[in-house]
C-alpha positions, -999 to +999 in steps of 0.1 A: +000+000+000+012+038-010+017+057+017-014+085+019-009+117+004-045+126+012-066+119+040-106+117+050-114+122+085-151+109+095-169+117+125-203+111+141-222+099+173-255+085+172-271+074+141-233+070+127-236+038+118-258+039+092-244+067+079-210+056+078-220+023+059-238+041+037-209+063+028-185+033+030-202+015+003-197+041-023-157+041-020-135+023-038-112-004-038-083+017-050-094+056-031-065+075-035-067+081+006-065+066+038-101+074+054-099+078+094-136+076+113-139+084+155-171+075+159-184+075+193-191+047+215-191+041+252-158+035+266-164-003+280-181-009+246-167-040+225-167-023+188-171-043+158-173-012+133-146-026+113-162-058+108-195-034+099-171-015+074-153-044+056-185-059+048-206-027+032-177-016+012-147-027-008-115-010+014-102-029+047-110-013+079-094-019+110-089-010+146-062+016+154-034-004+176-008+022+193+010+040+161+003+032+127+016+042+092-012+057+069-018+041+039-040+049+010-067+030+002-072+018+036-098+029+070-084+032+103-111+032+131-107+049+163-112+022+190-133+023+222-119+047+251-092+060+223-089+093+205-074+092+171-048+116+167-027+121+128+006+129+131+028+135+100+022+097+078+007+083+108-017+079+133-022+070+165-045+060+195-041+074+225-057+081+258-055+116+262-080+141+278-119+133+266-131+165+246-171+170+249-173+143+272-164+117+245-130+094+242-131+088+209-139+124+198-144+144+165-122+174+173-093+157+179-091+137+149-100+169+128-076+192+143-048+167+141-055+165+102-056+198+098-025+204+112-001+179+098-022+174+064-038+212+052-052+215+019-054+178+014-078+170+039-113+162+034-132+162+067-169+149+069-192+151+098-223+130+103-251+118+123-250+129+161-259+153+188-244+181+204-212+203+194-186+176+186-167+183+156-175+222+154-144+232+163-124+203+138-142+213+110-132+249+116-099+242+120-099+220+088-118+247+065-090+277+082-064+251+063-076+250+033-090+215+035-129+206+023-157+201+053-185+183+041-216+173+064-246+152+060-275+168+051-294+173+085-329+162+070-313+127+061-292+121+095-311+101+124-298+128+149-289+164+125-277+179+160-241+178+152-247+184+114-264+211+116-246+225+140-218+229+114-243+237+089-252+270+110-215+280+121-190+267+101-187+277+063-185+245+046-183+229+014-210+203+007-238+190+027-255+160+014-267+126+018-240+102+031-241+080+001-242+104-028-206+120+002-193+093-006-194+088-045-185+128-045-153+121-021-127+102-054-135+133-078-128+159-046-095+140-037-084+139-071-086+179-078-071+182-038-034+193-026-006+175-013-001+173+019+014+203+039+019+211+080+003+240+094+025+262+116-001+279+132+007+285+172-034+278+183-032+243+167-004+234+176-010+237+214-049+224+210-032+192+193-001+188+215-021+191+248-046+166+234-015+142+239-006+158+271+021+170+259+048+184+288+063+216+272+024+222+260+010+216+298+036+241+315+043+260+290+029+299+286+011+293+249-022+288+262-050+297+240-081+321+251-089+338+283-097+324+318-136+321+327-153+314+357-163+279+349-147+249+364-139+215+344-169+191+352-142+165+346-111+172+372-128+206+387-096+226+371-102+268+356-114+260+318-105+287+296-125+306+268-114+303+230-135+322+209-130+313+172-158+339+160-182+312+151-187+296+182-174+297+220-159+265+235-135+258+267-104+238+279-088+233+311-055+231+321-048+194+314-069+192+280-103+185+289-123+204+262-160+215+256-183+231+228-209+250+249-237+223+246-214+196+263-204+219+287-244+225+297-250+192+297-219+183+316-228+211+347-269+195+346-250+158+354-227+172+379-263+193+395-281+154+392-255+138+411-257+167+437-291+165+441-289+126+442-261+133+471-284+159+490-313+137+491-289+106+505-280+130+531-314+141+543-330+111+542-301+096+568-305+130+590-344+125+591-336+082+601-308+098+625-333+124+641-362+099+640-338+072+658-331+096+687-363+109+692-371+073+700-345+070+724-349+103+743-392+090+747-378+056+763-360+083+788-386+099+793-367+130+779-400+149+768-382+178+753-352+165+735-382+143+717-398+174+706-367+188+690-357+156+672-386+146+656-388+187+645-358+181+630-366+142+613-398+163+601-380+190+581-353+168+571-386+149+557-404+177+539-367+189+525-366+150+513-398+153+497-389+184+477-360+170+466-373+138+455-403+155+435-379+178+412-356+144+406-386+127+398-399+159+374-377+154+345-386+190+328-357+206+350-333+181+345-335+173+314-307+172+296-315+167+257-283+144+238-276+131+271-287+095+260-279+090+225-297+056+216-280+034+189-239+041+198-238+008+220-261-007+202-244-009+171-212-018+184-220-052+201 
């Protein structure tokens, strides 16, 4: 196999799947690129999407294992709990910081390619929810390289479509299938491949990898905010592209807005879910001894305990009726049915 001059990047959460095969079938044998996919699935998943691949289409696909060497014709597919990251004729998996909550992400896999490939990258984004791949996509049209997206009305879940469709200027937004018997003609009229310099992607893609001189180092991006990481609880700091906000912490954990919104409603659940544990064992304290100051024959240390198991109780009961109310909590993408699913 050549080593790839050219290189597709494919991204997508729920609904993927079907998109992805659909696109995959329309390739052929001989593509003049090596095609890279980060699709997302749960991290404890067992992920048979190159199986899936290999079967609706003519190239080979296969798992990602440590570093390999890009070849054309060929699809390299991210595996569970492992970002895909391009580095110059390679890639790699790696277990660096989860960006929008998601390890295999989009943006990591885009920005790498934009970075080490340029004007000969073709990045498509499909099927899924919420903001991942805004900020790849960005980085890959600022290079000179061609976004494509699937049409919105054709994907199972258009949240992550149209998404880019409403911020990021992009090339083509179709169905996957008719992607991917556009995707030979737009690699054969495509660049070589060429390294972008640029200081911003540079640091977003070497502290993806945790990279020591990019972690203490004085070449981070944006401006400090008042938010804290969901994930380790360190500052996250604001980069503001002019299409879209989005925020990284110290050690690499990154969000697009939408994540981080749905990431803060979890961490509130979990809180709630804590403060109700807590009541209900200081209204079972309070109720346990008020029943011991009675068999005393302690008359007014019985009064103050049950007062107390009785507001513990009505607190409780508050509590319990907003978990139960899913309007406030609701955090829409939070589930997205299918990802498993499809892999097992």
């Amino acid at each position: 196999m050549a080593a790839a001059e050219r290189i597709v990047v494919v991204g997508g959460s729920a609904g993927g799947i079907e998109a992805l095969t659909a696109l995959v079938a329309e390739l052929p044998r001989g593509l003049e690129a090596a095609v890279l996919v980060a699709l997302h699935v749960p991290a404890d998943a067992t992920s048979r999407l190159p199986e899936i691949l290999s079967r609706a289409g003519s190239m080979r696909a296969e798992h990602v294992e440590d570093v390999q060497e890009l070849a054309s014709g060929r699809i390299f597919v991210a595996p569970p709990d492992r970002h895909l990251v391009v580095e110059e004729g390679r890639v790699k998996a790696t277990r660096g910081p989860r960006e929008n909550r998601h390890r295999p992400a989009v943006d990591p896999l885009f920005r790498s390619a934009a970075r080490w490939y340029g004007q000969a990258v073709v990045a498509v984004l499909l099927s899924g929810g919420l903001g991942d791949g805004i900020a790849g996509t960005q980085a890959v049209k600022e290079r000179g390289g061609v976004p494509m997206i699937q049409d919105p009305d054709e994907a199972l879940f258009p949240g992550m479509p149209a998404s880019v469709r409403d911020l990021v200027q992009h090339d083509h937004c179709l169905p996957a299938a008719e992607i991917g018997r556009l995707l030979p003609t737009i690699l054969a009229g495509s660049a070589p491949r060429s390294e972008a310099r640029d200081e911003g992607i540079v640091y977003e893609t070497d502290i993806a990898e945790l990279d020591t001189d990019a972690l203490e180092g004085d070449g981070r991006q944006g401006k400090q905010s008042a938010y804290g990481c969901p994930e380790c609880g360190g500052v996250l700091w604001e980069l503001d592209d002019g299409s879209s906000l989005r925020y990284r912490c110290r050690v690499g954990h990154a969000y697009a807005v939408e994540a981080l919104q749905e990431s803060q409603s979890a961490e509130i659940e979990r809180a709630l879910w804590s403060a109700l544990r807590a009541l209900e064992e200081k209204a079972g304290l309070a109720q346990r001894m008020a029943d011991r100051a009675r068999g005393r024959g302690h008359a007014e240390a019985e009064r103050l305990h049950r007062s107390r198991a009785a507001e513990a109780d009505r607190q409780a009961v508050a509590l319990r009726e907003l978990l139960l109310d899913p309007g406030p909590l609701d955090r829409p993408g939070a589930l997205e049915p299918g990802i498993a699913e499809a892999h097992e």
